[in-house]
VEXLOLO-294339 format. One record per atom (N, C-alpha, C, O): x, y, z. Coordinates in steps of 0.2 Angstrom, whole numbers, plus 5000, padded with zeros to 4 digits. Example, Ala and Ser with C-alpha at 12.3 -4.5 7.8 and 13.67 -1.06 7.14 Angstrom:
<pts>
506649725039/506249785039/506649845039/507149835042/506449895035/506849955036/506450005039/506750065040/
</pts>
This chain:
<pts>
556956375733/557356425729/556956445723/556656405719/556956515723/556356535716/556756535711/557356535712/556556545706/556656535700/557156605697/557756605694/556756655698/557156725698/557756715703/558156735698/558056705706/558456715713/558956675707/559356715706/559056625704/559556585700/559756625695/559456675693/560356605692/560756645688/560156615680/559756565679/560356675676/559756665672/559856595666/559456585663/560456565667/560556495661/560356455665/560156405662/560256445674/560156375678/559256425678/558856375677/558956465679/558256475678/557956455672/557456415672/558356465665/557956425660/558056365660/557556335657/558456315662/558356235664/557956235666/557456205663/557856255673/557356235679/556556245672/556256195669/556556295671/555956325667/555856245660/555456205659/556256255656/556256205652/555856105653/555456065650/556256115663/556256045664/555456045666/555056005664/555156085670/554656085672/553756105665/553156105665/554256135659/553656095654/553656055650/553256035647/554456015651/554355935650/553755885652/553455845649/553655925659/553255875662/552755885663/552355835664/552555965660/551955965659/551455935654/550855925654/551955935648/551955885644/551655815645/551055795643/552355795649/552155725649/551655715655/551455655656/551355755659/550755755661/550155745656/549755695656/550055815651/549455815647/549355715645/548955665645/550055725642/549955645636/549555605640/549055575638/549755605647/549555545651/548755545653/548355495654/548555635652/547955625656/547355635649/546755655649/547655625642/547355635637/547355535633/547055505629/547855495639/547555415637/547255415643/546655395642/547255425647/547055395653/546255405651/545855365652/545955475648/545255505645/545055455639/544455435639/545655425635/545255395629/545055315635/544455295635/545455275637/545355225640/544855235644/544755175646/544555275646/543855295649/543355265647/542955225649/543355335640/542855325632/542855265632/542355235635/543355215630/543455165628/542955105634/542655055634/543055145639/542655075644/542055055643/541755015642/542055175644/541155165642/540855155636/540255165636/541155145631/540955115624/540755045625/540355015621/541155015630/541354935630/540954925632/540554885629/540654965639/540154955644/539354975639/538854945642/539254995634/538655005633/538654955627/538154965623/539054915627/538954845620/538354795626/538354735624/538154805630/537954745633/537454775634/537654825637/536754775632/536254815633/535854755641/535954695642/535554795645/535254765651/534554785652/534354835655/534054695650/533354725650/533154715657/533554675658/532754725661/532254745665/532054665667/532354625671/531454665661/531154605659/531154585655/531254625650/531054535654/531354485649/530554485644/530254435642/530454565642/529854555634/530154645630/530554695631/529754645626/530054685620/530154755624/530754775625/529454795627/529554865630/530254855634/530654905632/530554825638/531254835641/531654835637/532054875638/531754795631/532054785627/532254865624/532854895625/531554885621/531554945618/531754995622/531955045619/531654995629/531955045631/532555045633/532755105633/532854995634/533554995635/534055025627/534655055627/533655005622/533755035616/533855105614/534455135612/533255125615/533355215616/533555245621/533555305621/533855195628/534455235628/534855255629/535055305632/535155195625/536055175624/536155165616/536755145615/535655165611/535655145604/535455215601/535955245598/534955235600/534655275596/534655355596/534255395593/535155355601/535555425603/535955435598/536055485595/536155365596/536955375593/536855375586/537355355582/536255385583/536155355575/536355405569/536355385563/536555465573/536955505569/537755475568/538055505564/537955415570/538555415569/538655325567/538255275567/539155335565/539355225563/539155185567/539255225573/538855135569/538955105575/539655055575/539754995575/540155115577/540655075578/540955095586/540855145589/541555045588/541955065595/542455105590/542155155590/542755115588/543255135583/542955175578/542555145574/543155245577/542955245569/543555235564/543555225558/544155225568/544555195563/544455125559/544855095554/543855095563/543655035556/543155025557/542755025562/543155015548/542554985543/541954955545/542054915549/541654975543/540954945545/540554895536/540254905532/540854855537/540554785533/539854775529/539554725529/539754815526/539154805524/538954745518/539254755513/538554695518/538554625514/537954655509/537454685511/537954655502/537254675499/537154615495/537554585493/536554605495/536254545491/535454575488/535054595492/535354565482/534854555480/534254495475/534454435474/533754505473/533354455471/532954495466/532654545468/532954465460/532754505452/532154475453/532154415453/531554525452/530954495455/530754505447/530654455443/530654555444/530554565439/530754635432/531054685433/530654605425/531054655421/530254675419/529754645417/530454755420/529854785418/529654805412/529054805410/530354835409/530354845402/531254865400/531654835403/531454905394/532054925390/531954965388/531654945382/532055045388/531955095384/532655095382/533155115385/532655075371/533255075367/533355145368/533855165370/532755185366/532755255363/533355305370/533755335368/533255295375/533355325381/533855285385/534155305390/534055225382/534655185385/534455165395/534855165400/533855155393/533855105401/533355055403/532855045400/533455025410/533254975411/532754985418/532755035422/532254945417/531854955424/531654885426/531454835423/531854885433/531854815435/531454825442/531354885444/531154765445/530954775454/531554715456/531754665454/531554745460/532254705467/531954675473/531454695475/532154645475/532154655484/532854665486/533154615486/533254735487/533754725489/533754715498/533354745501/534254685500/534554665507/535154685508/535654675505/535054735515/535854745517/535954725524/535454725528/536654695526/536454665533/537354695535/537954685532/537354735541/537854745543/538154745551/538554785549/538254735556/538454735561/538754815564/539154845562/538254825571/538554875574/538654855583/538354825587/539254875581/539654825587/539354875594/539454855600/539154915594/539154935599/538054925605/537954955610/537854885601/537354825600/537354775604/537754745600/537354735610/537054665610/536754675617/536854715622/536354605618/536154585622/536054475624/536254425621/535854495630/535654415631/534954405632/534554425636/534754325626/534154325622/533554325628/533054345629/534154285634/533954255639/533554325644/532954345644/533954345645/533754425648/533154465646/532554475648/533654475640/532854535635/532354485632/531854505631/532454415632/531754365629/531454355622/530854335620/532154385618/531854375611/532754385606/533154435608/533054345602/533254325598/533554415593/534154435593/533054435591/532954495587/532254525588/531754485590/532254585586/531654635588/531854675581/532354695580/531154705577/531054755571/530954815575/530554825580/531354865573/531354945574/531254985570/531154955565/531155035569/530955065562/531655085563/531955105568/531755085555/532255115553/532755175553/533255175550/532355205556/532455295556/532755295562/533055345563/532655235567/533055255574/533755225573/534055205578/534055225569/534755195567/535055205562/534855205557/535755215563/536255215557/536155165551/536355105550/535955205546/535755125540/536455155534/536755205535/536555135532/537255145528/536955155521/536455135519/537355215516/536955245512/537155195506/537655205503/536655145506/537055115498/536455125494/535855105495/536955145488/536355175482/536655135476/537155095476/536355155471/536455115463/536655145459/536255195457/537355135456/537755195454/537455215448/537655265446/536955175444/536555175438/535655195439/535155175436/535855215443/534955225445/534955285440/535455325439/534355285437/534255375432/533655405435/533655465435/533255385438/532555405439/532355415447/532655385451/531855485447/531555465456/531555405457/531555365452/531655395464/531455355468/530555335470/530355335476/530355315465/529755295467/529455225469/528855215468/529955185473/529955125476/529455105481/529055155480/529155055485/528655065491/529155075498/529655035499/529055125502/529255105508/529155075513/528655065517/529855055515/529754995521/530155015528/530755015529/529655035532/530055075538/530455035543/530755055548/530354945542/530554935548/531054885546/530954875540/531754865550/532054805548/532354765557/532354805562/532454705557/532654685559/533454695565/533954725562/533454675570/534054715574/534254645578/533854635583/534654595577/534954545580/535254545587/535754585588/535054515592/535554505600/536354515598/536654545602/536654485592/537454505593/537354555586/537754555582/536954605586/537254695584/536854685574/536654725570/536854605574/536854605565/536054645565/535654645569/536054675559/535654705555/535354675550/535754665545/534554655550/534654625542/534054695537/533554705541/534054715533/533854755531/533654745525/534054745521/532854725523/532554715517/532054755514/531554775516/532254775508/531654845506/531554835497/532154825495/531254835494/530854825487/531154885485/531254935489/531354885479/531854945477/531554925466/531754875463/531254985464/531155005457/531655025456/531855075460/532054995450/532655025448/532855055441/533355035438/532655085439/532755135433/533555165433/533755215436/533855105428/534555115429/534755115421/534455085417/535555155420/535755165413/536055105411/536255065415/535955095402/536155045400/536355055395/535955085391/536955045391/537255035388/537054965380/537254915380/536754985376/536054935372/536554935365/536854975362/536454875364/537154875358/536354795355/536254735356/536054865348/535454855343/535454815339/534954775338/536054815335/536254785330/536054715326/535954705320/536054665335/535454615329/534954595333/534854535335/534554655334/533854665335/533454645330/533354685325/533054575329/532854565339/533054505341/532654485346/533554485338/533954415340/534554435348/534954395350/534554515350/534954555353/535054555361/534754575366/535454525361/535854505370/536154585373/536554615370/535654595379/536054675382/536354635389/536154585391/536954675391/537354685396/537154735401/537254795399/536754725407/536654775410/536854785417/536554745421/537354815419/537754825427/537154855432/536754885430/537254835438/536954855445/537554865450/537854825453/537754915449/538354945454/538154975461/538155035462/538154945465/537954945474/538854975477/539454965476/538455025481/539055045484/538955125487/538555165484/539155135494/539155175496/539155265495/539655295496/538555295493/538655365489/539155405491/539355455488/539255395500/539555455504/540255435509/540655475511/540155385509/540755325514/541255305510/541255265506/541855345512/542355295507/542555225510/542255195515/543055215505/543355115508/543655115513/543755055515/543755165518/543955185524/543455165529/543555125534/542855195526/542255185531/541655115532/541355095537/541555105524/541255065524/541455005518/541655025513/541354965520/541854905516/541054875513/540654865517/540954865504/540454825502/540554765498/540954755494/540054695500/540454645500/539954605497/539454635498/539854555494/539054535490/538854465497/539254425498/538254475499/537954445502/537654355502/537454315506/537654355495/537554305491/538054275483/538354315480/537954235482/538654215476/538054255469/537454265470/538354255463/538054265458/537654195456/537054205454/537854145456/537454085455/536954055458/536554015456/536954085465/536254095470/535654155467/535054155466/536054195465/535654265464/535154245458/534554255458/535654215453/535454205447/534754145448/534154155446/534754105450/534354045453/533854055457/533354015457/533854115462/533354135466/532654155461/532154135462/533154215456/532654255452/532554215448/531954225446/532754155444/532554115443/531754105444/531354125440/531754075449/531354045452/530554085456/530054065459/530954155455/530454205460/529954255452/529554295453/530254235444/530054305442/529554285438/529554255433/529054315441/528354305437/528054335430/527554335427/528654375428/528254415422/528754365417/529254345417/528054375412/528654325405/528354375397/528054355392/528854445400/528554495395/529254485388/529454435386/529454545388/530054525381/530654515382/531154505377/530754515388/531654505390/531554455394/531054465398/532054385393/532054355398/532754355402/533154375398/532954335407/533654325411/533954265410/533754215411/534654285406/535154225405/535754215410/536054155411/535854265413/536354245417/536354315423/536154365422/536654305429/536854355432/537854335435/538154275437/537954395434/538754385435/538954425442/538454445444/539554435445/539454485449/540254485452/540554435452/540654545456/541154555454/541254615459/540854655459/541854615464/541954665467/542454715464/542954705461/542154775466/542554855462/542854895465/543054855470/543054935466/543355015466/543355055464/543655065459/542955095467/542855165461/543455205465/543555215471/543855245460/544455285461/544155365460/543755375455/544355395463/544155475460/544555515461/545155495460/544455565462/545255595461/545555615470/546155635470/545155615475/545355625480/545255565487/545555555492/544755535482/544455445488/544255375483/544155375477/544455335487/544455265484/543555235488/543355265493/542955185483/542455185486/542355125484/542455105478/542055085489/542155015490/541354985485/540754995488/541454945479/540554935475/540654855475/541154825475/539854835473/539954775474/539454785465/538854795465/539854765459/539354755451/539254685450/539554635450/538454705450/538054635447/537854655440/537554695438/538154595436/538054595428/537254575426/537154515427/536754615424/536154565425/536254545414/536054585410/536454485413/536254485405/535754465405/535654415408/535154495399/534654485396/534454465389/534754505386/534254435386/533954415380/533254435379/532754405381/533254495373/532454495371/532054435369/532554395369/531554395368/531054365364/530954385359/530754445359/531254335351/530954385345/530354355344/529954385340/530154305346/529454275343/528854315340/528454295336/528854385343/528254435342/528554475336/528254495332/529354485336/529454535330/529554465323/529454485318/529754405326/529854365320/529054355317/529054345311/528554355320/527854355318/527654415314/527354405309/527754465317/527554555315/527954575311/527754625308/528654555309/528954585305/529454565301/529754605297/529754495301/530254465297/529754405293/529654405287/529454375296/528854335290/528454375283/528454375277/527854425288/527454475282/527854495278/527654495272/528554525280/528954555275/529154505269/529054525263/529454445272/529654365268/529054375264/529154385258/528254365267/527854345261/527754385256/527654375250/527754455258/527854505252/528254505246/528154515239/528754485251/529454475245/529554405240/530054385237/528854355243/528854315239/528354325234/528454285229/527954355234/527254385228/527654415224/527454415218/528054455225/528554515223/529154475216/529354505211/529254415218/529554365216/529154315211/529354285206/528754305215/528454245211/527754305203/527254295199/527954355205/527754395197/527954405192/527754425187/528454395193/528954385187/528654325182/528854335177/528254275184/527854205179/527454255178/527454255172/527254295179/526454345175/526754345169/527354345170/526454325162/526554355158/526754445153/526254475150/527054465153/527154525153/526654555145/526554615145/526554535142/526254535132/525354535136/524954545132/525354515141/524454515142/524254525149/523654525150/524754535155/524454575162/524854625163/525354625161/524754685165/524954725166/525354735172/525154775177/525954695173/526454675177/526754745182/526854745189/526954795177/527054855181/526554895187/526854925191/525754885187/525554915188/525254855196/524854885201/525554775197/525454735201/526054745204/525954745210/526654765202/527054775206/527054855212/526954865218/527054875207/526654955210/526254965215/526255015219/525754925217/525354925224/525754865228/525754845234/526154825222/526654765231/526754835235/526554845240/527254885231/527854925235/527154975238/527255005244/526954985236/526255015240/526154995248/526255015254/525854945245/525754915253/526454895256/526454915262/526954865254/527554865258/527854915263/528154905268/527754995259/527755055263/527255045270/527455035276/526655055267/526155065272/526555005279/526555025285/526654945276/526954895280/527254915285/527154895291/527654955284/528354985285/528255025289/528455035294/527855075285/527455125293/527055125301/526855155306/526855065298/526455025304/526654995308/526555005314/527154955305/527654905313/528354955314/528854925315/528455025312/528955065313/528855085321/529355095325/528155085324/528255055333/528855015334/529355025338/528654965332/528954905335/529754895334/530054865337/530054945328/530654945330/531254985335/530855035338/531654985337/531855035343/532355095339/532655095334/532255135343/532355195342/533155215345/533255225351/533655215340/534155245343/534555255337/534455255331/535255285340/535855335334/535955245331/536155245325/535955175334/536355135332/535555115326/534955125327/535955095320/535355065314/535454985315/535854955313/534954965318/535054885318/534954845312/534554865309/535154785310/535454745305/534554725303/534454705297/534254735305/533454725301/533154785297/532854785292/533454825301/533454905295/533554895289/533254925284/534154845288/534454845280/534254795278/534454795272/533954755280/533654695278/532854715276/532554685271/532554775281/531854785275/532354855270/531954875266/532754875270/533054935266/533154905261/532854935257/533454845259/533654775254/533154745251/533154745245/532554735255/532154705252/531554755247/531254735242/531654825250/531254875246/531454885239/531154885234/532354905240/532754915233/532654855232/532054865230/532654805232/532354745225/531754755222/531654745216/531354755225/530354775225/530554825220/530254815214/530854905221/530754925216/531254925211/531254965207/531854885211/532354885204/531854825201/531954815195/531354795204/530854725200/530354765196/530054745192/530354835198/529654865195/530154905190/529854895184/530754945190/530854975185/531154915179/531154935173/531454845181/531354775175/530954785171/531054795165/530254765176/529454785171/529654825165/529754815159/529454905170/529454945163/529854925158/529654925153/530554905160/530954915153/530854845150/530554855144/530854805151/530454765148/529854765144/529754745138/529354785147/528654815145/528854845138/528754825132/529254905140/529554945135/529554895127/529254895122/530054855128/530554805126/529854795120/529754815115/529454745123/528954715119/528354755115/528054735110/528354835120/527654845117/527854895112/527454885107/528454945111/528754985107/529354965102/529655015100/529554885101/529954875100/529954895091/530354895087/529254925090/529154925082/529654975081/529954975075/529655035085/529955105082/530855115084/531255155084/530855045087/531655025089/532055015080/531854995074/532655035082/533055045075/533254955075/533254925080/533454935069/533754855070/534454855075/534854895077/534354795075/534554785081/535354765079/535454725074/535754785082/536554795081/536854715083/536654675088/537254695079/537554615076/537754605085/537754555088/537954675088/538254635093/537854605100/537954565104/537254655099/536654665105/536554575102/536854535105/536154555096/535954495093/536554435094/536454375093/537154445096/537554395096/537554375105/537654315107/537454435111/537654455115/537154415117/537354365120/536354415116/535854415118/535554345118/535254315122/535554335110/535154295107/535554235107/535254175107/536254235109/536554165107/537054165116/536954125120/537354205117/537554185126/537054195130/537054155135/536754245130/536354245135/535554195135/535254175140/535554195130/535054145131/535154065132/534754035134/535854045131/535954005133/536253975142/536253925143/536354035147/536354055151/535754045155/535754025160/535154065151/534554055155/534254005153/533654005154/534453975150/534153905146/533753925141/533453865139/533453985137/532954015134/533053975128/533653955127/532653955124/532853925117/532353965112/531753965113/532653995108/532154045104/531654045099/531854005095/531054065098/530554045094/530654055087/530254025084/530954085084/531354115078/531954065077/532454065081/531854015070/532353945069/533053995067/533553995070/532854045060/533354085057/533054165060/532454175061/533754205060/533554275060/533354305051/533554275046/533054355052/533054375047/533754425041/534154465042/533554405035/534154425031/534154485029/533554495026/534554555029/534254625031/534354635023/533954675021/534854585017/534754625011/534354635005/534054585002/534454695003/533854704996/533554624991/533954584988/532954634992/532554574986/532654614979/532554674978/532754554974/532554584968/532054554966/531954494968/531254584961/530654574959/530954564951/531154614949/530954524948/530954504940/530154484937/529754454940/530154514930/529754504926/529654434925/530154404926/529054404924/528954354920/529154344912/529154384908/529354304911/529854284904/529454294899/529654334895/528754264898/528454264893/528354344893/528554374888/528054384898/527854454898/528654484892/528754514887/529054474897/529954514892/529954494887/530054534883/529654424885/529854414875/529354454871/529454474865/528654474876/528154524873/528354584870/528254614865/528754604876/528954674878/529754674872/529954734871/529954644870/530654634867/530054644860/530054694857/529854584859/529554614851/529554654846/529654654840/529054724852/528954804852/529654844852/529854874856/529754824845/530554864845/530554964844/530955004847/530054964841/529755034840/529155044842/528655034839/529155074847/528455124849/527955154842/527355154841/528455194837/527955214834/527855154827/527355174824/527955104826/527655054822/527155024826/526754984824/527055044833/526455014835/525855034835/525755094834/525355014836/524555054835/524455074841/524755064846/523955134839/523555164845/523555114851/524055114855/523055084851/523155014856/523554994859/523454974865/524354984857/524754954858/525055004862/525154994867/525155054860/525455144864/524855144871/525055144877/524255154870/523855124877/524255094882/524555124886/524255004881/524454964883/524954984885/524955004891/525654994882/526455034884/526155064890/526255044896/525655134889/525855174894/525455144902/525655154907/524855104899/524655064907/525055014908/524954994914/525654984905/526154934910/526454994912/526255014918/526655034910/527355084914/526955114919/527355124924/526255134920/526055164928/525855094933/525855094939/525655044929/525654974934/526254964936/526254954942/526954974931/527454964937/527655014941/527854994946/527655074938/527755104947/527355094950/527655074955/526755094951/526155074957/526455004960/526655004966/526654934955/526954894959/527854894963/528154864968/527954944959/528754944965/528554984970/528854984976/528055034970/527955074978/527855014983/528155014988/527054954980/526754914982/527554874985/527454824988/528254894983/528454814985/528954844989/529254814994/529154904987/529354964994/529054955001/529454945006/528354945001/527954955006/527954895010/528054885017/527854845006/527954775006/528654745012/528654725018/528954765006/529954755011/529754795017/529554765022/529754845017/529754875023/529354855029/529554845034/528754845028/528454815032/528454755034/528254735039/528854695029/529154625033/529754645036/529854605041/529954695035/530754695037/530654735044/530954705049/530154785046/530054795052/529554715058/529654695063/529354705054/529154655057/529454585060/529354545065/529954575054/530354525057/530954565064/531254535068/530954625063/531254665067/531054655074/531454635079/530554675074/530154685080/530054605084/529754605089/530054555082/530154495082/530854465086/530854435091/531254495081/531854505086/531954525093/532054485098/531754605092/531854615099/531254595104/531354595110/530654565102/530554535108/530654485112/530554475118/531054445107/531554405110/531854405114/531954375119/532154455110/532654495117/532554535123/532954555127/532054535123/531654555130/531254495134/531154505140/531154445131/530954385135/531654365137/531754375143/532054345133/532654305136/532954385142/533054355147/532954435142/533154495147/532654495153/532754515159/532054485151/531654445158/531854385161/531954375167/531954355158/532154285161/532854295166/532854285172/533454325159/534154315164/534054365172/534254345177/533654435172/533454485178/532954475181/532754515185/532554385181/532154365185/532854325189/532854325195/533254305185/533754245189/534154285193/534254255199/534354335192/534854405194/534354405201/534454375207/533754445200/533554465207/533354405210/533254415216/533254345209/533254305213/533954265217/533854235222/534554275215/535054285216/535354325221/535654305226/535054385218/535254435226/534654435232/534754465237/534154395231/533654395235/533854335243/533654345249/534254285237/534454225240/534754245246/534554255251/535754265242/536154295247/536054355249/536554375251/535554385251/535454425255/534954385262/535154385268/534454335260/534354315265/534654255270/534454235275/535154225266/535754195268/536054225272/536354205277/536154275270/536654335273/536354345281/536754325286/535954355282/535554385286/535454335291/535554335297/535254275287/535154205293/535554185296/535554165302/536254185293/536954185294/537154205301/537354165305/536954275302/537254315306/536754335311/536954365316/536054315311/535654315315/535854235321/535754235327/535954175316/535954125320/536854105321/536954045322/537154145320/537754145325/537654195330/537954175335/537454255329/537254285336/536854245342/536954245348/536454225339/536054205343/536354145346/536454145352/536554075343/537454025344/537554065348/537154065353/538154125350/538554125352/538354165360/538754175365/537754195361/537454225365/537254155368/537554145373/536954105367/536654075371/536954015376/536853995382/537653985368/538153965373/538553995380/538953965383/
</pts>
């Protein structure tokens, strides 16, 4: 009965039931197609050599293996392909502070399984067989800290195991970012990550997994690292990740490499000569200041201390952070020269104190009596001097002479004479005793004040030896708690 010939509601069932079925025809013959795929997927995991040596081998390979190396070696792409990563710290090449990174050589190894691979040892006649690497899916894992070309050596061949395992070993120069915290350079522990993980494969596709523990990794390079330039290896950590983004999840495997510089070249080159400088620097203060010319030996220390400073300005690292040695030769310079501008005022003190006004009751009580006993100074001067006017009196017999002469004019020619030459002897003698006062009175003055510049040498020798002390207390302090607390 045809279709048209029915009434038109019994023609749309008939119509309806018959694309049911054609439905459920496709479904059928759209598994029946995967279960197919599926056999012959299953069927080409068992590769079948000829003869039992490498050419069967290899050619059974190329061609049922090496057709497929554009794609996973998986039966499913709905799952993951395992990737195990392990590496071995051969050597630290260097630390660019200035530029924040690190240069290491590796041996890294990747080993992962492609199921769609195997044989019998028995059959093909060998265990595993090297291929170059170019005939096969190799999984893209990269160094999420790498900065620089790839200028690595290449290695074209790896290994291909009877049940599908892959081991893959290749020397990898790694020029990776670091994060460098200066501070107590060169006592300074850096933190440097090695982030492994797939650049293009999310966690979907390929899953990364550490192929060896951190305590093997660490003990390997241990045992393998022949350079013993300025950084040594303290520990290796290591830690499975996730990287999130905004549209895929990617599976990474971080290895912590910590490193500690060697100061023994900077504590040689640059915290010693400096110490000794600042010890000449220090022990100048015994020059006597009244007969070497102290300012002028200071004046070439800070001399050479510059040039010092220009010279091993190589040797410190270059970055936005000021490391804690910075301010230790910064500290050391401002001493050097607040020790030279001492000198002068002092120099001052002793060499001009003639044209200094006297000295005010409170400077001489301030100086002469607490502060010298503060520095232990005991003064050369038993009594200070008494600032008020002397009187000059006549000789007694000379007044009884001078009293007798009641009248100038009863006296003779001669004796009018006489009159007029005492009266120009005595003023010549009170000029004579003007001159006299004055000049003891500056002198005991000056006498004074150099005392007071000795004892102000002393107490500003103790002063800067003081700040010289706690400053490198300070410094040792915190240099060997860093270093305590990094090594624990």
């Amino acid at each position: 009965m045809a279709v048209w010939n029915l009434p038109r509601p019994a023609a749309a069932v008939v119509l309806s039931t018959r694309r049911k079925r054609k439905a459920i025809l496709a479904q059928v013959l759209i598994a029946a197609l995967g279960l197919l795929l599926q056999g012959e997927a299953a069927a080409a995991v068992t590769l079948n050599c000829s003869n039992p040596n490498a050419e069967s081998l290899l050619k059974a390979l190329e061609m049922s293996v090496f057709q497929r190396k554009a794609i996973r070696p998986v039966v499913s792409l709905q799952s993951p392909t395992q990737v195990n990563v392990s590496f071995t710290l051969y050597a630290i090449l260097g630390v660019d502070e200035k530029i924040q990174t690190m240069t290491t050589f590796i041996w890294q190894v990747l080993e992962w399984n492609m199921e769609i691979v195997q044989w019998d040892p028995v059959q093909c006649g060998t265990h595993n067989i090297s291929i170059p690497s170019e005939n096969i899916w190799v999984p893209d894992i990269l160094i999420n800290e790498f900065m620089d070309e790839d200028r690595s050596p290449k290695t074209p061949y790896l290994y291909l195991k009877h049940n599908g395992n892959v081991y893959y070993d290749i020397p990898v120069r790694v020029v990776s970012s670091c994060t460098m915290d200066i501070f107590n350079f060169p006592f300074d522990v850096q933190n440097c990550s090695l982030s492994f993980g797939s650049y293009l494969h999310t966690a979907n596709d390929v899953r990364v997994s550490m192929g060896m523990t951190a305590e093997k990794t660490f003990q390997a390079a241990k045992a393998l690292m022949k350079t013993k330039g300025e950084w040594e290896l303290v520990n290796i950590e290591a830690r499975g990740n996730f990287l999130n983004t905004t549209d895929f999840e990617y599976d990474e495997v971080v290895y912590q490499l910590i490193i500690r510089r060697r100061p023994k070249l900077y504590v040689m080159n640059l915290i010693i000569p400096s110490a000794f400088l600042m010890m000449i620097d220090l022990f100048s203060f015994l020059l006597p200041a009244q007969n070497v010319d102290r300012a002028s030996f200071k004046m070439t220390l800070i001399l050479g201390y510059t040039v010092f400073l220009l010279i091993m300005n190589d040797l410190l690292p270059s970055s936005a952070e000021t490391p804690l040695i910075s301010s230790y030769f910064a500290i050391s310079l401002s001493l050097m020269v607040a020790s030279v501008l001492e000198t002068v005022a002092i120099t001052n003190i002793l060499y001009s104190s003639r044209q200094y006004p006297e000295v005010p009751p409170w400077v001489r009580k301030l100086v002469l009596h607490y502060m010298a006993r503060v520095v232990c100074y005991s003064p050369r001067l038993t009594h200070w001097p008494n600032t008020s006017k002397k009187t000059v009196t006549l000789n007694p017999a000379f007044q009884g002479a001078v009293h007798e002469i009641k009248d100038p004019k009863e006296a003779g020619p001669q004796v009018k004479q006489a009159v007029l030459q005492l009266q120009k002897l005595s003023g010549d003698l009170q000029c004579i005793r003007q001159y006299l006062d004055s000049h003891f009175h500056k002198g005991e003055n000056e006498e004074v004040w150099v005392e007071i510049g000795h004892i102000l040498d002393r107490f500003l020798f103790g002063l800067y030896l003081f700040f010289l002390t706690v400053s490198a207390i300070i410094f040792i302090i915190i240099w060997a708690t860093w270093h305590t607390a990094t090594t624990d």
